[in-house]
mmCIF file of the N, C-alpha and C atoms, coordinates in Angstrom:
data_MODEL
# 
_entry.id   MODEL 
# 
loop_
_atom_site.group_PDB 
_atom_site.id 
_atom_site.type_symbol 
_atom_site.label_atom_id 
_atom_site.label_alt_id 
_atom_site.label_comp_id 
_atom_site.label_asym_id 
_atom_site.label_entity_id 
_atom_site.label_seq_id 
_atom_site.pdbx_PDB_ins_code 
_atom_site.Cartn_x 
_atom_site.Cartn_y 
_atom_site.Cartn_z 
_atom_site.occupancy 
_atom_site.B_iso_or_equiv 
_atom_site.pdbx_formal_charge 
_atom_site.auth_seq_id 
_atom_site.auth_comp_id 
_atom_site.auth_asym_id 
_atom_site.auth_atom_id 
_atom_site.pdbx_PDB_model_num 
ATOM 1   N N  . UNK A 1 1  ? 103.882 56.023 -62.394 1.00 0.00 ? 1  UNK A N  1 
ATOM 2   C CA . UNK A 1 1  ? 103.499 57.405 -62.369 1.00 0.00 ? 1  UNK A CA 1 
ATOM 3   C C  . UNK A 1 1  ? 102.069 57.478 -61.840 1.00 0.00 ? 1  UNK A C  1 
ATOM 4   N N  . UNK A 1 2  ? 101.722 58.503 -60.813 1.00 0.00 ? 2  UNK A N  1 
ATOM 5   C CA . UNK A 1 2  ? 100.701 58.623 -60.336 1.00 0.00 ? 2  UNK A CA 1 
ATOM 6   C C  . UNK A 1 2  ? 99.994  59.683 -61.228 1.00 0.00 ? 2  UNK A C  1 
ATOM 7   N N  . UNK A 1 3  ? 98.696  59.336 -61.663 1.00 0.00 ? 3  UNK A N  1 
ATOM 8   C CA . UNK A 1 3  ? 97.953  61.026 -62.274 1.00 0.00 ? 3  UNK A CA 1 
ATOM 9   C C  . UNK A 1 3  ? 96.717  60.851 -60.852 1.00 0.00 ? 3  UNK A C  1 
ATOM 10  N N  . UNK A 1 4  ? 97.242  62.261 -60.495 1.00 0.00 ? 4  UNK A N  1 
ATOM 11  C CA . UNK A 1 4  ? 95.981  62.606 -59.950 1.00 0.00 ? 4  UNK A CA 1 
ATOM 12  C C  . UNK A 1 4  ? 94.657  63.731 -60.551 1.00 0.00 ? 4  UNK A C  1 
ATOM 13  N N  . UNK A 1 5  ? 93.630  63.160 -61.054 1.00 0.00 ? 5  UNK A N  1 
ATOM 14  C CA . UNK A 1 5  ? 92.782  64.611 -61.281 1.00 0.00 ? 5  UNK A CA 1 
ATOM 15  C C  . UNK A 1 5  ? 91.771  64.980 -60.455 1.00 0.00 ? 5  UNK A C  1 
ATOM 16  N N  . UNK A 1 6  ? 91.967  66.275 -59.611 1.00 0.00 ? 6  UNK A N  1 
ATOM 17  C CA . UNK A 1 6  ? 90.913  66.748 -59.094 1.00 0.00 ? 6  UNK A CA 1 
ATOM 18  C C  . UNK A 1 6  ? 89.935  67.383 -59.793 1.00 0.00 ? 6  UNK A C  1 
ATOM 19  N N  . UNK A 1 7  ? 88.462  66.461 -58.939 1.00 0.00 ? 7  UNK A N  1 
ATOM 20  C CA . UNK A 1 7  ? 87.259  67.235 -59.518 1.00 0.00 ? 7  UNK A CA 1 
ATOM 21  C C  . UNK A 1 7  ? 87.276  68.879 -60.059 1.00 0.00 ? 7  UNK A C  1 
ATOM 22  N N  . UNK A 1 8  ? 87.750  69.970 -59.259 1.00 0.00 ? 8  UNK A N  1 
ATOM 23  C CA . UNK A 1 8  ? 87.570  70.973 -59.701 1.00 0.00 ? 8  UNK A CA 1 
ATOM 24  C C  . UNK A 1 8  ? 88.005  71.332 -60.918 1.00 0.00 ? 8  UNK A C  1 
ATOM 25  N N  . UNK A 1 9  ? 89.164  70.154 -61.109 1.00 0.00 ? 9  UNK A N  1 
ATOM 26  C CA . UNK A 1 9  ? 89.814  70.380 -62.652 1.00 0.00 ? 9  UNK A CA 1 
ATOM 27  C C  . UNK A 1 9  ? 89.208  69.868 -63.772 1.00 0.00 ? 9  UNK A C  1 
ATOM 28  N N  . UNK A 1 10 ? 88.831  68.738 -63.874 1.00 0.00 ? 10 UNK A N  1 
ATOM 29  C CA . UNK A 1 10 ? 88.262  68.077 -64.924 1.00 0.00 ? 10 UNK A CA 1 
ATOM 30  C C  . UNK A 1 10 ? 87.332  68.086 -64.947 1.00 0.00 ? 10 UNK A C  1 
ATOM 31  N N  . UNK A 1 11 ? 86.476  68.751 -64.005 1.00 0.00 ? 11 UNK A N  1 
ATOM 32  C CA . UNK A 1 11 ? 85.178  68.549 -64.075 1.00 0.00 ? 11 UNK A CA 1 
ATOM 33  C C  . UNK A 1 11 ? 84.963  69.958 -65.374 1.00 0.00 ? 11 UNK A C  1 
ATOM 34  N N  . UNK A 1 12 ? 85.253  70.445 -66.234 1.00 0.00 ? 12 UNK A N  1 
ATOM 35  C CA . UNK A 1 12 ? 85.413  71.754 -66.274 1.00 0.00 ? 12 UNK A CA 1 
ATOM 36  C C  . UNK A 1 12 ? 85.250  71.395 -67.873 1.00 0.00 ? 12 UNK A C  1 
ATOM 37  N N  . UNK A 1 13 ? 83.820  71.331 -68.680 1.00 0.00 ? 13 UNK A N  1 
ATOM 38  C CA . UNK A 1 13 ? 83.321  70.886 -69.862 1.00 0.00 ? 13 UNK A CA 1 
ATOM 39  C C  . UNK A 1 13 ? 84.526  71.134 -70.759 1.00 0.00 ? 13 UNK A C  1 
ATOM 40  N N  . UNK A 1 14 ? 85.168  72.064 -71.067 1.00 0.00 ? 14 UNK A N  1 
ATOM 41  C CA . UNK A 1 14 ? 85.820  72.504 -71.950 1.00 0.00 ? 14 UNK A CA 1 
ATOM 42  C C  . UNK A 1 14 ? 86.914  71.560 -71.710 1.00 0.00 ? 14 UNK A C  1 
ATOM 43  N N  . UNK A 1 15 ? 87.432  70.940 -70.861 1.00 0.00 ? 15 UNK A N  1 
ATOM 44  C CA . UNK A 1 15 ? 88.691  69.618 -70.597 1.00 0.00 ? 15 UNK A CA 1 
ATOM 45  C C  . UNK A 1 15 ? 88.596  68.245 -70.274 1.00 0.00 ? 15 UNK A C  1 
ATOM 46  N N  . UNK A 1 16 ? 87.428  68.172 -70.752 1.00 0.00 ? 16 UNK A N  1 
ATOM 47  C CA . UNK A 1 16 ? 86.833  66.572 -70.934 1.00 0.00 ? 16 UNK A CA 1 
ATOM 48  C C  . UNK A 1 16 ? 87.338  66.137 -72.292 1.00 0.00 ? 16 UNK A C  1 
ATOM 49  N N  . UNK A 1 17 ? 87.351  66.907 -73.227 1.00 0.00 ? 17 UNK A N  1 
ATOM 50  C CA . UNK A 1 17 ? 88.115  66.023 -74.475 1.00 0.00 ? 17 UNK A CA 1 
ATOM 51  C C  . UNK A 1 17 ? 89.202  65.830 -74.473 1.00 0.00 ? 17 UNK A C  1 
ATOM 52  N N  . UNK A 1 18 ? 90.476  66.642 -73.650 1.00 0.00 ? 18 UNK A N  1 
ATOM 53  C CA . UNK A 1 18 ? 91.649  66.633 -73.441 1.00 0.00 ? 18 UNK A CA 1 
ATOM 54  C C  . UNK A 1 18 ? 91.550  65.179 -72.471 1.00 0.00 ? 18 UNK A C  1 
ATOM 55  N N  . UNK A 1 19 ? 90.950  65.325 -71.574 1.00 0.00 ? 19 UNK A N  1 
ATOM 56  C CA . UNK A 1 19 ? 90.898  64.656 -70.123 1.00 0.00 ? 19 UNK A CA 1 
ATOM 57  C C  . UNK A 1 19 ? 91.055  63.083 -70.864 1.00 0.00 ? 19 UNK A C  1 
ATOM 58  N N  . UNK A 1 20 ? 90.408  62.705 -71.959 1.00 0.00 ? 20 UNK A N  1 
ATOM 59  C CA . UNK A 1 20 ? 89.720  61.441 -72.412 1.00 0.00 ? 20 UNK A CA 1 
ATOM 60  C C  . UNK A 1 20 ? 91.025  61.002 -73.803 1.00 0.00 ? 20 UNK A C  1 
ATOM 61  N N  . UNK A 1 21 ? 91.350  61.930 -74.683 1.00 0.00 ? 21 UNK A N  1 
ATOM 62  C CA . UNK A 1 21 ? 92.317  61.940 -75.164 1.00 0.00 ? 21 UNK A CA 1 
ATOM 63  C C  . UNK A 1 21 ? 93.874  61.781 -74.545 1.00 0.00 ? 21 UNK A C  1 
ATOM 64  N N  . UNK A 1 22 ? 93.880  62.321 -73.721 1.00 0.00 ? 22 UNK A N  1 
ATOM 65  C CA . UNK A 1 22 ? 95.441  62.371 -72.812 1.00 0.00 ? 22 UNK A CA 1 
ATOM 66  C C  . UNK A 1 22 ? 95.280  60.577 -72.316 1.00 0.00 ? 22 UNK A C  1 
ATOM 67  N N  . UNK A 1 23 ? 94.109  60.425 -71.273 1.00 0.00 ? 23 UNK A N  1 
ATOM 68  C CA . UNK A 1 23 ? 94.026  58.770 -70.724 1.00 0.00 ? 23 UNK A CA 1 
ATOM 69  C C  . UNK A 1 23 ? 94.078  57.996 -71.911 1.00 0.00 ? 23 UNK A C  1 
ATOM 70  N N  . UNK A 1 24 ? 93.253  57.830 -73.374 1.00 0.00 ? 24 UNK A N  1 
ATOM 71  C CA . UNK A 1 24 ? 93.681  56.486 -74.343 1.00 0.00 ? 24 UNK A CA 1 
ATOM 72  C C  . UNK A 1 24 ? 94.717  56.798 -74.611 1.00 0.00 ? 24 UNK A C  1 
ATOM 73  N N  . UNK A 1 25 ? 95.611  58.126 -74.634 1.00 0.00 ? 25 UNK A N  1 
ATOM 74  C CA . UNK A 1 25 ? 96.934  57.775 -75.629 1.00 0.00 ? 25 UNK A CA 1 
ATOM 75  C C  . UNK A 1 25 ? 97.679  56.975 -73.704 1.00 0.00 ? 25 UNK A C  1 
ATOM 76  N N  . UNK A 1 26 ? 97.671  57.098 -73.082 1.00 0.00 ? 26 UNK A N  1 
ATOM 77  C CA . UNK A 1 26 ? 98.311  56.608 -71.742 1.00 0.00 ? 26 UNK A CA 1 
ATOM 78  C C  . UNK A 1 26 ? 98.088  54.818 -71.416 1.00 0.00 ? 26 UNK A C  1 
ATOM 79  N N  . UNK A 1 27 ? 96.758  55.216 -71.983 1.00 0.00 ? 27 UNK A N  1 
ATOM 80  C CA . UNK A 1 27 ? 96.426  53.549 -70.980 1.00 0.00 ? 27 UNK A CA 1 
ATOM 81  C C  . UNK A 1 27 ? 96.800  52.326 -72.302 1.00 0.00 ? 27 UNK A C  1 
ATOM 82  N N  . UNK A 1 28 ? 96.920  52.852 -73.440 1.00 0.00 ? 28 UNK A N  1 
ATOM 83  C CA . UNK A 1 28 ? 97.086  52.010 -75.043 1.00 0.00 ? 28 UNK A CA 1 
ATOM 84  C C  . UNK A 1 28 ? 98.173  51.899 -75.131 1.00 0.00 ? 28 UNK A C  1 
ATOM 85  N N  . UNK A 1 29 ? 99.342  52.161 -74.036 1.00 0.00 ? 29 UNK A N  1 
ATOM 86  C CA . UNK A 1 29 ? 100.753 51.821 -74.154 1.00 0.00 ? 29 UNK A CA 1 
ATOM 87  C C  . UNK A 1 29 ? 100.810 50.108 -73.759 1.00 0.00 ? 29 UNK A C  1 
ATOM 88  N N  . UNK A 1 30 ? 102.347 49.442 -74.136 1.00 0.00 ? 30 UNK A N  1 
ATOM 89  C CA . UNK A 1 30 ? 101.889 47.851 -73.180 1.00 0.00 ? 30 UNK A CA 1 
ATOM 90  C C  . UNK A 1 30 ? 102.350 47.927 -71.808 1.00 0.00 ? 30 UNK A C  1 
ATOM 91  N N  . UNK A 1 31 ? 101.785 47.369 -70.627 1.00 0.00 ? 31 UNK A N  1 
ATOM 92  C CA . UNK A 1 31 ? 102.894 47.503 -69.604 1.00 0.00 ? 31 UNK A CA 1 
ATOM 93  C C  . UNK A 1 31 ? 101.767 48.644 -68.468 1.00 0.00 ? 31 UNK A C  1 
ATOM 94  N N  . UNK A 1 32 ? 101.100 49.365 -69.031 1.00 0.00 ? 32 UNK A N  1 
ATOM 95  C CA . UNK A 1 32 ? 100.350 50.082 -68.093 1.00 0.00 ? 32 UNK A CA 1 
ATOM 96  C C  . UNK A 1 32 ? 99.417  49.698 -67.454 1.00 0.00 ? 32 UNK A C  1 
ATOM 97  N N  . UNK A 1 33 ? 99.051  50.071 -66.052 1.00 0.00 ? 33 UNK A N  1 
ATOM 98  C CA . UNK A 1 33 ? 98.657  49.461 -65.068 1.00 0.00 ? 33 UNK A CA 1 
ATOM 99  C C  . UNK A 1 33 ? 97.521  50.364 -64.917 1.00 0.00 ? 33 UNK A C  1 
ATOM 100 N N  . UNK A 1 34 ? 96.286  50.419 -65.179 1.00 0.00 ? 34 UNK A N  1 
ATOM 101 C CA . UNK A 1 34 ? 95.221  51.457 -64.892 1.00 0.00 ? 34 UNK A CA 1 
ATOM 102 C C  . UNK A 1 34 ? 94.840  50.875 -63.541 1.00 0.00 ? 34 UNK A C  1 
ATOM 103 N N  . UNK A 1 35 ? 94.792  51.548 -62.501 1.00 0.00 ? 35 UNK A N  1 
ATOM 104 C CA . UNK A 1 35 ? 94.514  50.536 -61.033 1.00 0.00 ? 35 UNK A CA 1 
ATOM 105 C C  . UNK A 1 35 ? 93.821  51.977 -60.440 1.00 0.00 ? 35 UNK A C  1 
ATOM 106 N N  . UNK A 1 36 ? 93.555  52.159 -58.664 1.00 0.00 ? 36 UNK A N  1 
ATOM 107 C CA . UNK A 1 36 ? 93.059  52.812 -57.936 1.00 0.00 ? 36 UNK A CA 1 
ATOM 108 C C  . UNK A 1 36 ? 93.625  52.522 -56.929 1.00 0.00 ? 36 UNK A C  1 
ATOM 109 N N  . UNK A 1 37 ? 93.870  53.584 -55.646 1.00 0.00 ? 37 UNK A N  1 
ATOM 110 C CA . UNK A 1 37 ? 95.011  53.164 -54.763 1.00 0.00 ? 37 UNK A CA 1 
ATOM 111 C C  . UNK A 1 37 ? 94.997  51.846 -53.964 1.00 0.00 ? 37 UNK A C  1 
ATOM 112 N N  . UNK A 1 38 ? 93.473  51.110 -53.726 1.00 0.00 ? 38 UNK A N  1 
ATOM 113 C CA . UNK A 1 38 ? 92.645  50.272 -52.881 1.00 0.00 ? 38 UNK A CA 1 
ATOM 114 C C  . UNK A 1 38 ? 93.508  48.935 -54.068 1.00 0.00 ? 38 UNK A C  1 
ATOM 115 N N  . UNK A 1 39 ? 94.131  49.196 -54.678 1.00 0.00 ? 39 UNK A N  1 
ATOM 116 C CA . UNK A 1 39 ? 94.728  47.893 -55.583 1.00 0.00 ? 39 UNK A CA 1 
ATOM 117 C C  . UNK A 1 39 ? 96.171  48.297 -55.624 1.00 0.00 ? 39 UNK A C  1 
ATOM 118 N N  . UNK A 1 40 ? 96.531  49.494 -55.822 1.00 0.00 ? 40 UNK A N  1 
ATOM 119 C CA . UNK A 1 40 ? 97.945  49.435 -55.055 1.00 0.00 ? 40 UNK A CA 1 
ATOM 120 C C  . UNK A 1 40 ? 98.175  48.976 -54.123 1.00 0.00 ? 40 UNK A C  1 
ATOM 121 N N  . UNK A 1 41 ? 97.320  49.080 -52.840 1.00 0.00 ? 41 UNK A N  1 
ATOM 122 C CA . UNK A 1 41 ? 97.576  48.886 -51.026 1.00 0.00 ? 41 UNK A CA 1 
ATOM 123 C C  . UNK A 1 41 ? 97.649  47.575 -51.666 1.00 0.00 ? 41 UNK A C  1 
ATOM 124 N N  . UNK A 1 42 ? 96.506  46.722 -51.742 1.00 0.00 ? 42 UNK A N  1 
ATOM 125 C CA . UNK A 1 42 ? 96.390  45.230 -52.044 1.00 0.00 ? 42 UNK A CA 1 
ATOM 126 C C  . UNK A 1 42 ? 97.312  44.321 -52.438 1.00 0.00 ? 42 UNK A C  1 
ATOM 127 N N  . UNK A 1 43 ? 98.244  44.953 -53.670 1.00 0.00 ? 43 UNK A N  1 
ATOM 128 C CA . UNK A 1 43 ? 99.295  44.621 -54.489 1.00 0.00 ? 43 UNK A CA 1 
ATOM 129 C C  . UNK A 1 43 ? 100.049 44.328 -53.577 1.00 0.00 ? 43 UNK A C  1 
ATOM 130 N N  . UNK A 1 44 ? 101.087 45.738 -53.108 1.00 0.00 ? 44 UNK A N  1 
ATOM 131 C CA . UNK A 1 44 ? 101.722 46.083 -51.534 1.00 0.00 ? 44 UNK A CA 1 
ATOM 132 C C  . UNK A 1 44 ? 101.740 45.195 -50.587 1.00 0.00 ? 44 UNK A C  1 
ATOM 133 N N  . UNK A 1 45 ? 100.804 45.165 -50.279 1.00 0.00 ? 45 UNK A N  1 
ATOM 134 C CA . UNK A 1 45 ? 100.186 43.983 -48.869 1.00 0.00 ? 45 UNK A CA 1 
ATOM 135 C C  . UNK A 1 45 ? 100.478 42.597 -49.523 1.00 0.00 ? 45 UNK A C  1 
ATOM 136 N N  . UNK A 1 46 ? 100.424 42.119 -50.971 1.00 0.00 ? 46 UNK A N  1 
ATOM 137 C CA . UNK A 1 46 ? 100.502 40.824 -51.367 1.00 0.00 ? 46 UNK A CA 1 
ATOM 138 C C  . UNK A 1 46 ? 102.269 40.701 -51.525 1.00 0.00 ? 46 UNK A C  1 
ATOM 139 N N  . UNK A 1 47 ? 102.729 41.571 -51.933 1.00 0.00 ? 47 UNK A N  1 
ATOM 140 C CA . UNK A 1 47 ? 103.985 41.116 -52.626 1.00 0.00 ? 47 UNK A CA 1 
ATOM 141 C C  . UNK A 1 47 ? 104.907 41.671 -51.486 1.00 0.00 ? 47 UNK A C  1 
ATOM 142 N N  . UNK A 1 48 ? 104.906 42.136 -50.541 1.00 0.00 ? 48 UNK A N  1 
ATOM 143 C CA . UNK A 1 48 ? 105.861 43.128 -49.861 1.00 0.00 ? 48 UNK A CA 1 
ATOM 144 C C  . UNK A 1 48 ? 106.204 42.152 -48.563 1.00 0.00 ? 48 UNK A C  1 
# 
């Protein structure tokens, strides 16, 4: 699953506690991959 958040969204004081709450309950699962696309391509390029 891709999350994308744009600046205009999160940047937005009142959804920084959501913003930070929503990512630990996400990334504290087992099996999840916190990466950036420059490590997807990489991955891609290694295994493909």
């Amino acid at each position: 699953m891709s999350l994308v958040l744009h600046p205009f969204v999160i940047n937005q004081p009142f959804r920084h506690r959501y913003v930070d709450q929503s990512l630990e309950y996400v990334v504290n699962h087992p099996g999840v991959w916190v990466t950036t696309s420059d490590e997807i391509a990489d991955h891609y390029t290694r295994t493909a």
